[in-house]
TORKEMAR-355410 format. One record per residue: residue in one letter; x, y, z of N, C-alpha, C in turn. Coordinates in steps of 0.1 Angstrom, whole numbers, plus 2048, in hexadecimal, padded with zeros to 3 digits. Each point is the difference from the previous one (the first is absolute). Example, Ala and Ser with C-alpha at 12.3 -4.5 7.8 and 13.67 -1.06 7.14 Angstrom:
BEGIN
NODE doti n.X n.Y n.Z ca.X ca.Y ca.Z c.X c.Y c.Z
NODE A 884 7C7 84E 7F7 80C 800 809 80C 800
NODE S 7FC 80B 7F9 809 80B 800 7F8 80B 808
This chain:
BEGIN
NODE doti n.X n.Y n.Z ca.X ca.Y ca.Z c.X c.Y c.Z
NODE X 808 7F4 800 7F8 80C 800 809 80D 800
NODE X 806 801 7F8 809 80B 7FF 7FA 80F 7FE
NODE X 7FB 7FF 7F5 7F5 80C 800 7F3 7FC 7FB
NODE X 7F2 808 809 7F5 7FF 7FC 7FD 80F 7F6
NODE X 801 801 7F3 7FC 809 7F6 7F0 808 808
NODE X 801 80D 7F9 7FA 809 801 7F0 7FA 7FD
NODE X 7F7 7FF 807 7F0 7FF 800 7F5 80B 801
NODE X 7F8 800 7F8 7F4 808 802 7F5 7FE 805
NODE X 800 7F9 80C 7EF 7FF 806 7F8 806 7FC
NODE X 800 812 802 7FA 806 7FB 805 811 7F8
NODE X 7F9 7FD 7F7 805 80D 7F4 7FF 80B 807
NODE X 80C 80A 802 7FC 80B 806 7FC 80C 7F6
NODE X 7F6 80C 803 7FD 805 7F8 809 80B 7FD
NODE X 7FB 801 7F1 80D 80C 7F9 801 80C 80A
NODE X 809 806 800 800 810 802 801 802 80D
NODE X 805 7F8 80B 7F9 7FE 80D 80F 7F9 808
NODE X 7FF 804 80C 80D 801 807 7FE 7F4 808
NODE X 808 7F3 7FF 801 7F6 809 80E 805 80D
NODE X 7FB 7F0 805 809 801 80E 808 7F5 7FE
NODE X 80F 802 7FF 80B 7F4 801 808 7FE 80C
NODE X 7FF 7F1 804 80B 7FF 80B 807 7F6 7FB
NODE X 80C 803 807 808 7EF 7F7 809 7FE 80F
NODE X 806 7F4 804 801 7FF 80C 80E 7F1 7FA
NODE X 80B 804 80C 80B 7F2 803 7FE 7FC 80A
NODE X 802 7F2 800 7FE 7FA 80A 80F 7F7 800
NODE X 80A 801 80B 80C 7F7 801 7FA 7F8 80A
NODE X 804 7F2 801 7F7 7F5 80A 810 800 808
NODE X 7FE 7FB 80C 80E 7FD 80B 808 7F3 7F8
NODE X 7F9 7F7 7FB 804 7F4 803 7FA 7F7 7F0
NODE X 809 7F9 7F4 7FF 7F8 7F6 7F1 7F7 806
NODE X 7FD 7F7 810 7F7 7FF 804 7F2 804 7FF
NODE X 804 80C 7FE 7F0 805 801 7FC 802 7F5
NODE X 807 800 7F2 7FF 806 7F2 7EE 7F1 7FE
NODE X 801 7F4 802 7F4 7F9 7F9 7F2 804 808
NODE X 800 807 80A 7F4 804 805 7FF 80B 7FB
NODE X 808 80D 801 7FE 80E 7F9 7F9 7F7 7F6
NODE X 809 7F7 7F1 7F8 7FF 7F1 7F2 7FE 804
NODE X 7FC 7F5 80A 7F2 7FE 7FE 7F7 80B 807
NODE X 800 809 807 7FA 808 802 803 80B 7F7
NODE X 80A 803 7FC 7FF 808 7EF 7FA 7FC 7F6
NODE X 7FC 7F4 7FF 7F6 7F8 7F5 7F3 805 809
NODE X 7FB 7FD 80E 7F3 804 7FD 802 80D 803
NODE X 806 808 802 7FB 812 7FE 7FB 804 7F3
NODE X 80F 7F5 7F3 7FC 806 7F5 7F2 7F9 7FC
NODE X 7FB 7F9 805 7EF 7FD 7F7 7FB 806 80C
NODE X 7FE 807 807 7F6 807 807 802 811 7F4
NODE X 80A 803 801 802 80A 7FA 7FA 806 7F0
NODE X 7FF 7F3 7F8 7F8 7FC 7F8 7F1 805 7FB
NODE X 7FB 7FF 810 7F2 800 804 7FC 810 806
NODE X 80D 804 804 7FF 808 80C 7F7 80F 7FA
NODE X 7F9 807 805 7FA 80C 801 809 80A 7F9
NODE X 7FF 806 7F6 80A 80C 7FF 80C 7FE 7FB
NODE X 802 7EF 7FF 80F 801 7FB 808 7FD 7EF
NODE X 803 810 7FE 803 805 7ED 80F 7F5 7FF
NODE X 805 7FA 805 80C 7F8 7FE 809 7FF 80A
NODE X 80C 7F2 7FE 806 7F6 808 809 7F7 7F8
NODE X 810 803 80B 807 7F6 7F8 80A 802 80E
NODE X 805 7ED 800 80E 802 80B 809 7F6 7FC
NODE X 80C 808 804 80B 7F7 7FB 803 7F8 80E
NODE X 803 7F4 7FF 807 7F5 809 80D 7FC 7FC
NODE X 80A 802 809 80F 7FF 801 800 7F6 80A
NODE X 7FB 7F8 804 802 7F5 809 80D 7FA 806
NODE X 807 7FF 7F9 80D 7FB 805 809 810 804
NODE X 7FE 807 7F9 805 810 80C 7F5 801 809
NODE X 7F5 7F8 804 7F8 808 80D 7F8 80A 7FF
NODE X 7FD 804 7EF 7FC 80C 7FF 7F1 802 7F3
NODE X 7F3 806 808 7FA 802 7F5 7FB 810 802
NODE X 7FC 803 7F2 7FA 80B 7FE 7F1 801 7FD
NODE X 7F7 806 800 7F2 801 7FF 7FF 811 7F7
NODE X 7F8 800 7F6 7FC 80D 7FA 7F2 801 7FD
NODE X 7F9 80A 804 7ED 7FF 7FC 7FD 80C 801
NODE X 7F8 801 7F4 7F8 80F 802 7F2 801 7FE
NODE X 7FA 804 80C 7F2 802 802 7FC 80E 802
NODE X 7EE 800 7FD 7F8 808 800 805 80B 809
NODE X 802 7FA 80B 803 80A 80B 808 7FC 80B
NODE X 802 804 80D 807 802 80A 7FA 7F2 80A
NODE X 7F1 802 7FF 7F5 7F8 805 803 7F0 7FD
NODE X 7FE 801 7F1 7FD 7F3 7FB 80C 7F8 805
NODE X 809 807 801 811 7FA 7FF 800 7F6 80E
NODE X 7F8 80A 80C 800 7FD 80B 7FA 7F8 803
NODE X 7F3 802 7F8 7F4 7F3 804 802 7F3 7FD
NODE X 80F 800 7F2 801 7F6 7FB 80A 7F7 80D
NODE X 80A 80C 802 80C 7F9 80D 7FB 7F9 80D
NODE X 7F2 805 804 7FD 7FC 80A 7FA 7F3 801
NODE X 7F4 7FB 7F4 7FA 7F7 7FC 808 7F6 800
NODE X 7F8 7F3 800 809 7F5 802 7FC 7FB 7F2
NODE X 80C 7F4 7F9 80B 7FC 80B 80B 80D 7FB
NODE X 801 80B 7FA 810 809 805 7FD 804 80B
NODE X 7F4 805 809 806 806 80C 807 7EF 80C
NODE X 7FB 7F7 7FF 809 7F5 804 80A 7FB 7FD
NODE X 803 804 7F3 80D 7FE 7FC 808 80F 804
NODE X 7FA 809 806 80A 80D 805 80A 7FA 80D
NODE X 7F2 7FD 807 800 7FB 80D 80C 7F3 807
NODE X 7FE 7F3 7F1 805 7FB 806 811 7FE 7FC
NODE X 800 809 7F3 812 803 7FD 805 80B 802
NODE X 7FB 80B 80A 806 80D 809 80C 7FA 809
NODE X 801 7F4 808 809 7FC 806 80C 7F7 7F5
NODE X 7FA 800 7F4 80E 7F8 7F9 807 807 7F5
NODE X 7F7 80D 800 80A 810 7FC 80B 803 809
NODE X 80D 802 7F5 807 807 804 801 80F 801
NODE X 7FA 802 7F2 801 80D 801 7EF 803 7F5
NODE X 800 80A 7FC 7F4 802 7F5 803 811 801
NODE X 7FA 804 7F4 7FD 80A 7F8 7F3 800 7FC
NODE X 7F8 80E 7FF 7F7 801 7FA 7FF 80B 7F9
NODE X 7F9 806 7F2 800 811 800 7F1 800 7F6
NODE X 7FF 80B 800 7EF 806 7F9 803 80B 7FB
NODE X 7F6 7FE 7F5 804 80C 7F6 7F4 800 7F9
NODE X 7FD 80C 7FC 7F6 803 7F3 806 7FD 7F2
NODE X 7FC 7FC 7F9 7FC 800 7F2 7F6 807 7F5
NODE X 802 801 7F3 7F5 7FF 7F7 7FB 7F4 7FC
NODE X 7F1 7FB 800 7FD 7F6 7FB 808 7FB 7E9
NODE X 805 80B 803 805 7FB 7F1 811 7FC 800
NODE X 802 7FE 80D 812 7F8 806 7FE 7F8 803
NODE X 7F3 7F9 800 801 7F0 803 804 7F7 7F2
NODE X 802 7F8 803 807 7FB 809 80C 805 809
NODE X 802 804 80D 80C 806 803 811 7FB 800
NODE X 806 804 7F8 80E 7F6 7FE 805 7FC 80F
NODE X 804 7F1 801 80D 7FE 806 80B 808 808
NODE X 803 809 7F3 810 804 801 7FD 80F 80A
NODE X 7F3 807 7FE 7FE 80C 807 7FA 7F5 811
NODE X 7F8 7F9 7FF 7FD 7F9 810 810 7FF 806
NODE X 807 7F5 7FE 80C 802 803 805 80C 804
NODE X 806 809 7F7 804 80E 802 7FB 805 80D
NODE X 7F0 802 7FF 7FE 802 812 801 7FB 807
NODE X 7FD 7F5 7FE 806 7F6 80E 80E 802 804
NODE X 808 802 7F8 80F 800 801 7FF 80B 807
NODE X 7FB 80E 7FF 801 80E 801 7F8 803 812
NODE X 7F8 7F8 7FF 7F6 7FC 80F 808 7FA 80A
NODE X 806 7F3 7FC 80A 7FA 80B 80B 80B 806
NODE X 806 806 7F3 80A 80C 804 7FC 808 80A
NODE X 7F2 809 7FF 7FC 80A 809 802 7F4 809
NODE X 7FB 7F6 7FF 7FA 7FB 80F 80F 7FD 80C
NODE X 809 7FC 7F4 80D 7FB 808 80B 812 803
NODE X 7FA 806 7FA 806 80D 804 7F7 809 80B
NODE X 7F6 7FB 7FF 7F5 805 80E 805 7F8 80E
NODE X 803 7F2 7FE 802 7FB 80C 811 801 7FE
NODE X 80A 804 800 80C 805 806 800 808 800
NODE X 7F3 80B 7FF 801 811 802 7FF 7FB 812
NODE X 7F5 7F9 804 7F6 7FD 80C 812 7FB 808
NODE X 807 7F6 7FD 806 7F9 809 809 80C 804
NODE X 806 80D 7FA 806 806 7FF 801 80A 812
């Protein structure tokens, strides 16, 4: 499962500003990488289904420990309603302790940049962890 390609549950309308989050997830331990997959298999078919959601794609690095998640929905709401619902909000729940680390970021779009590339999700992610690791050795200081 290396990468799940870009999906459209639902068409978002022209002219009209979606909501993107794309998120990393590094796991502690090569151990935990076959439970992350199966709970990333059913987020992705809930997501499918989900209320509000204009598209979805995540890459799986398994043997680095490492996946990425990209989706852009209707709104702020939908995104939320979808995280909390089961099974992803049980899959939050029960791989929060076998994160090592994670990233998350949100961003507006135009509905005419979906699909949203790869290479710009990365970029913020990259650019997100930085604030974050420059925020916390401001704090130890």
């Amino acid at each position: 499962m290396p990468t799940l390609g870009w999906i459209t549950p639902h068409p978002a309308p022209p002219r009209t500003r979606v909501f993107v989050m794309a998120s990393r997830f590094e796991l502690k331990s090569l151990s935990n990488v076959p439970r992350f997959l199966l709970k990333s298999l059913s987020s992705w078919s809930q997501v499918k289904t989900a209320r509000g959601a204009y598209g979805a794609s995540l890459i799986a690095q398994p043997f680095s420990r490492v996946f990425y998640t990209l989706s852009a929905w209707e709104d702020r709401s939908a995104l939320y309603a979808y995280a909390k619902a089961d099974p992803h909000g049980d899959a939050m729940r029960a791989m929060r302790p076998a994160c090592r680390r994670s990233t998350f970021v949100f961003w507006e779009a135009d509905s005419s940049e979906l699909p949203i590339g790869w290479d710009e999700a990365k970029r913020r992610l990259a650019d997100k962890a930085d604030e974050d690791a420059a925020s916390a050795g401001g704090r130890a200081a």
